[in-house]
C-alpha positions as CSV (number, residue, x, y, z in Angstrom):
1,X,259.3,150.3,108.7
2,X,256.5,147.7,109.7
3,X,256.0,144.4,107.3
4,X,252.8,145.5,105.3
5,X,249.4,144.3,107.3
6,X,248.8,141.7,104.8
7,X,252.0,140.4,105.6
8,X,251.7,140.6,109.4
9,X,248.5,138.7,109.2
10,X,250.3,135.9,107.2
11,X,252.9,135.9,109.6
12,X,250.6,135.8,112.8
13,X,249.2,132.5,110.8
14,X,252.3,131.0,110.4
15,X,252.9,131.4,114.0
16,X,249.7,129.1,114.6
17,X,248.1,132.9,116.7
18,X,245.1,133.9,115.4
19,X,245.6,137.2,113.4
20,X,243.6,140.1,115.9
21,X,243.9,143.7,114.7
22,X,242.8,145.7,118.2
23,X,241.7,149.0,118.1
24,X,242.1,152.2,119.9
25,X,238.5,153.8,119.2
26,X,237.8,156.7,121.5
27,X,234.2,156.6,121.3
28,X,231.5,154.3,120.0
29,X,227.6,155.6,119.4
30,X,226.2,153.0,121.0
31,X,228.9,151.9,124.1
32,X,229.9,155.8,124.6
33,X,233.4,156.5,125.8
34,X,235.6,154.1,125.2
35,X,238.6,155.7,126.0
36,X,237.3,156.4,129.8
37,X,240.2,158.7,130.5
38,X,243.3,156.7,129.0
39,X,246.4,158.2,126.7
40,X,245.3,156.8,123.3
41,X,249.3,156.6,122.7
42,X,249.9,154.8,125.9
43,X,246.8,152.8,125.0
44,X,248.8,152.1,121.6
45,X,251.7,150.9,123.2
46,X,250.0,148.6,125.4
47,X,248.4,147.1,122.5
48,X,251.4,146.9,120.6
49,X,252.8,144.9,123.4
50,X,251.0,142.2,122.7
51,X,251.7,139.8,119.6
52,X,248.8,141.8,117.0
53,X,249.1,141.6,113.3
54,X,248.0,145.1,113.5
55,X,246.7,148.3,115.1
56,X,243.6,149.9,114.0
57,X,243.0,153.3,114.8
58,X,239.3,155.6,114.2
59,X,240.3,159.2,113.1
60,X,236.5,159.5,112.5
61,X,236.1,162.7,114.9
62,X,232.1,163.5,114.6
63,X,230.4,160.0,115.4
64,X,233.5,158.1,116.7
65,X,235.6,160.9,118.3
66,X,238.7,160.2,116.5
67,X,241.6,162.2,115.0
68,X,244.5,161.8,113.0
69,X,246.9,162.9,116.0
70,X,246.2,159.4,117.2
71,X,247.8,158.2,114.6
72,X,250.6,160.1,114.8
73,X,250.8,159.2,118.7
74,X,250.5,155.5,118.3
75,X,252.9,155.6,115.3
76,X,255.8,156.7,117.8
77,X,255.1,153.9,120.1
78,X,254.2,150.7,118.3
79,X,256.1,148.8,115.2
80,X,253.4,147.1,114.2
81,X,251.2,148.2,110.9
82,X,248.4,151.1,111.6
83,X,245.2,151.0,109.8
84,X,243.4,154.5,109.5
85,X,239.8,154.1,109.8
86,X,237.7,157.0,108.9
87,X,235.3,157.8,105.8
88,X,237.8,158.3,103.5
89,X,236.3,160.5,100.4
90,X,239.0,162.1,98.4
91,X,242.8,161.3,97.7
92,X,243.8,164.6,100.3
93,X,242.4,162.0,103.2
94,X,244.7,159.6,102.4
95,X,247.6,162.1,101.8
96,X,246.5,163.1,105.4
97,X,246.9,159.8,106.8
98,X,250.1,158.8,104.8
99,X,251.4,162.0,106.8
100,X,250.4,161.0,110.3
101,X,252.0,157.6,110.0
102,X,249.3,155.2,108.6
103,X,250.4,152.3,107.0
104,X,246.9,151.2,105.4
105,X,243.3,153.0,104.8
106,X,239.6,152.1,105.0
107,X,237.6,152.4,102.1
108,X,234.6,151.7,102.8
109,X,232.1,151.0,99.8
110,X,229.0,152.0,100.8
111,X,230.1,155.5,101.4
112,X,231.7,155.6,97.8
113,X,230.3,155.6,94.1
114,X,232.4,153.4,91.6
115,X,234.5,156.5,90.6
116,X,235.4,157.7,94.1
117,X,236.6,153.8,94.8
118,X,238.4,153.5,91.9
119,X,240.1,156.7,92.3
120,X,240.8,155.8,95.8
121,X,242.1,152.7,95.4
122,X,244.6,154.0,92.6
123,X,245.8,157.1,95.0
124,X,246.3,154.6,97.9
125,X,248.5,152.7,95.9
126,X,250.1,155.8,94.4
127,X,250.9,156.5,98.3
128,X,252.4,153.3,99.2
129,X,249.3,153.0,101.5
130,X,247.6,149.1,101.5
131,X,243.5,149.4,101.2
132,X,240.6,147.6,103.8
133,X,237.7,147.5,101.1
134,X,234.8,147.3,103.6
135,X,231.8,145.6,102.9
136,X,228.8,144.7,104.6
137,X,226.4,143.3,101.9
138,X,226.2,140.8,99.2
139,X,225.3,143.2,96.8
140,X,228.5,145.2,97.5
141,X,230.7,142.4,97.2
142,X,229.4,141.7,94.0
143,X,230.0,145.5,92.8
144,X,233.8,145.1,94.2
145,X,234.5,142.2,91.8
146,X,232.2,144.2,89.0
147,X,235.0,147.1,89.6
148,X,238.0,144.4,89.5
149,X,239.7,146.0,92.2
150,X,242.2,144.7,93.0
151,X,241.9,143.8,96.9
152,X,244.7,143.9,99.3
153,X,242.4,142.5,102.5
154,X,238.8,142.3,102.4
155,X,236.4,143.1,105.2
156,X,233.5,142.2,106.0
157,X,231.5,144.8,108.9
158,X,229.6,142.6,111.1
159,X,227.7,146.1,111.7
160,X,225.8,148.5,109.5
161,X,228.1,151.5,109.2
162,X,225.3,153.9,107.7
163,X,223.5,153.5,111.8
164,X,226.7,154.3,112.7
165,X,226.9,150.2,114.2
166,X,224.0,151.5,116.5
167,X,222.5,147.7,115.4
168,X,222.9,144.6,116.9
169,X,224.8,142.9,114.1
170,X,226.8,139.5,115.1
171,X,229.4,137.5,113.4
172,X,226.8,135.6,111.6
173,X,227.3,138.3,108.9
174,X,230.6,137.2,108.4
175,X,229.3,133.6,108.5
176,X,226.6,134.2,105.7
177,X,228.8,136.6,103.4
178,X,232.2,134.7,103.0
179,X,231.0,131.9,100.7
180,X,231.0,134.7,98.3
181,X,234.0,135.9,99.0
182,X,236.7,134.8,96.0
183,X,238.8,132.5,96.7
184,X,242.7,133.6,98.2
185,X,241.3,137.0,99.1
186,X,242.7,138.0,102.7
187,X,239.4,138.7,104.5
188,X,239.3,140.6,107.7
189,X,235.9,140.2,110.0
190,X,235.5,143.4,111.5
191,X,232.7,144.2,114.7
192,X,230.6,142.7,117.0
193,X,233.3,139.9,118.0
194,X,232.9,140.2,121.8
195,X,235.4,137.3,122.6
196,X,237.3,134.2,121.4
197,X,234.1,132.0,120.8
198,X,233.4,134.9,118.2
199,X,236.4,135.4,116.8
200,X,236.6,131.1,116.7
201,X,233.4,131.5,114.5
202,X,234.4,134.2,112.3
203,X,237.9,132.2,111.8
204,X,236.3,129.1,111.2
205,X,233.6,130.6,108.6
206,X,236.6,131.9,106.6
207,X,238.3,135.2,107.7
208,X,241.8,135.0,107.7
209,X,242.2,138.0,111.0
210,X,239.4,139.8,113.4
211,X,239.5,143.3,114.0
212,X,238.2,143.9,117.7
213,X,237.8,147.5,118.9
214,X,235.2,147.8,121.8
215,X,235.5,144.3,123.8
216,X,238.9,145.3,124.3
217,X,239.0,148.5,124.9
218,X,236.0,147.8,127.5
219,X,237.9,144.7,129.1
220,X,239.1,145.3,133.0
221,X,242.1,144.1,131.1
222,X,242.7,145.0,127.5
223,X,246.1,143.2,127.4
224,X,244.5,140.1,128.5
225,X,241.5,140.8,126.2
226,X,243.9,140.7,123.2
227,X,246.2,137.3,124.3
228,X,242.8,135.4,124.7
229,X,241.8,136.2,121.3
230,X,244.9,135.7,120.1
231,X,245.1,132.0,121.5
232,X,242.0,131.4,119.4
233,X,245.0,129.9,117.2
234,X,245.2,129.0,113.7
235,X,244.0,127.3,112.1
């Protein structure tokens, strides 16, 4: 079994890397195919090659192209932990991705009322799976800590989720939002970090790890992609 993701990001740190979650992601709305023809599993592997805290992988399949078999594929090839990113809306979709080999879920809190978060948050647990509470607002950090839930990693989306990150959001989100993020909360910036000079800004504003998805997977060189971010260092 994997160390949990929150460990793995706390290890990554002691190791002086900077903690990078990449992303296997097989389509974006505004970049198109990402994928361009490549084994997601393989893709995995590769990935998993290099010294990530974790792997995160979209089973979003109507926007984002994604499905839980992915999971399941990059679960036999990599020993990292694998985040499950999709809109997860009921405790089945987190039975679902316990099943395929997911070792953490996205909740993400725009999509959710208080009761469906709270609910969620309990089943996750219940499941042995560790929660991503997303959030891209100051108003929905402030209804996290109104909820007290209690938060495994934090992330902030540098993007707008509900245009599907069609916008051209920038790590300047992360930048503005983290001061109001509680103090010893693991806090994941997630998007628009297109290389190490973002990822440097989003580490120095506060985040504890990066989760990079399209840079990569758009890189001539993927591998490379993720060992310069990576180098980024910490502190």
């Amino acid at each position: 079994m994997p160390a949990s993701l929150a460990a793995s990001i706390r290890e990554r740190q002691r190791e002086g890397r900077l903690p990078v979650l990449s992303e296997i992601k097989a389509r974006s709305p505004k970049d198109g195919d990402l994928l361009r023809g490549r084994d997601p599993g393989a893709l995995a592997e590769t990935m998993g090659e290099r010294p990530i805290a974790g792997l995160s992988v979209v089973t979003e399949p109507s926007d984002f192209g994604g499905d839980l078999a992915f999971v399941t594929q990059a679960r036999a090839r990599v020993r990292v932990p694998i985040l499950c990113k999709d809109f997860h809306r009921e405790p089945a979709d987190l039975e679902a991705a316990a099943e395929a080999g997911a070792d953490a879920v996205l909740l993400t809190v725009c999509m959710l009322d208080d009761a469906q978060l709270v609910e969620l948050r309990v089943a996750a647990a219940r499941l042995g799976l560790e929660t991503l509470v997303e959030t891209h607002s100051a108003a929905e950090l402030r209804r996290v800590a109104r909820l007290g839930i209690e938060l495994e990693i934090l992330g902030i989306n540098n993007r707008d989720i509900l245009r599907r990150e069609t916008d051209d959001g920038t790590v300047s989100r992360t930048e503005r939002l983290s001061g109001e993020v509680p103090a010893g909360t693991l806090l994941l910036s997630e998007s628009s970090i297109r290389g190490p000079d973002d990822a440097r800004r989003a580490r120095d504003a506060g985040a504890d790890a990066v989760l990079v998805g399209t840079s990569i997977l758009l890189a001539d060189d993927p591998a490379r992609a993720i060992d310069d971010l990576v180098a980024v260092g910490w502190p």
